[in-house]
N, C-alpha and C positions, 0 to 999 in steps of 0.2 A: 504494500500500500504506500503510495506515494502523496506525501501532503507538501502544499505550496511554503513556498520559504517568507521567515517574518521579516519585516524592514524596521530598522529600530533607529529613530531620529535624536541626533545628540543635542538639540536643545527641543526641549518640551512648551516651552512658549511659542515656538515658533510652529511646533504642528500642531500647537492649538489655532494658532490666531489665521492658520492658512487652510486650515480644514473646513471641509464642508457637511458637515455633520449636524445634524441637529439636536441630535441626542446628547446625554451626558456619556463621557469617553472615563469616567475615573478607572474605569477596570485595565483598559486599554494604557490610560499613561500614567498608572503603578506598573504595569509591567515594564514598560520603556522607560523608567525612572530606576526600579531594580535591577535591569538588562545593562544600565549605563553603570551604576554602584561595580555590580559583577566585574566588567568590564576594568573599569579603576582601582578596582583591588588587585588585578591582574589574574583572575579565575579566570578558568576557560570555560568556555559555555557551549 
């Protein structure tokens, strides 16, 4: 089973303010806020 790859934006103000969503995202950028944490700790993901 093959699943699509996620895109994870290093500033989070800025795929808020560009997005076209109109829903609330918090699920969405707690992830790409702990994807970046991960990331700066130097974990591999």
């Amino acid at each position: 089973m093959l699943s699509s790859k996620k895109m994870y934006c290093i500033d989070t103000a800025l795929a808020e303010t560009i997005s076209f969503s109109f829903s609330d995202n918090s699920g969405r950028l707690l992830e790409n806020m702990t994807f970046i944490e991960l990331r700066r700790r130097g974990n591999e993901i």
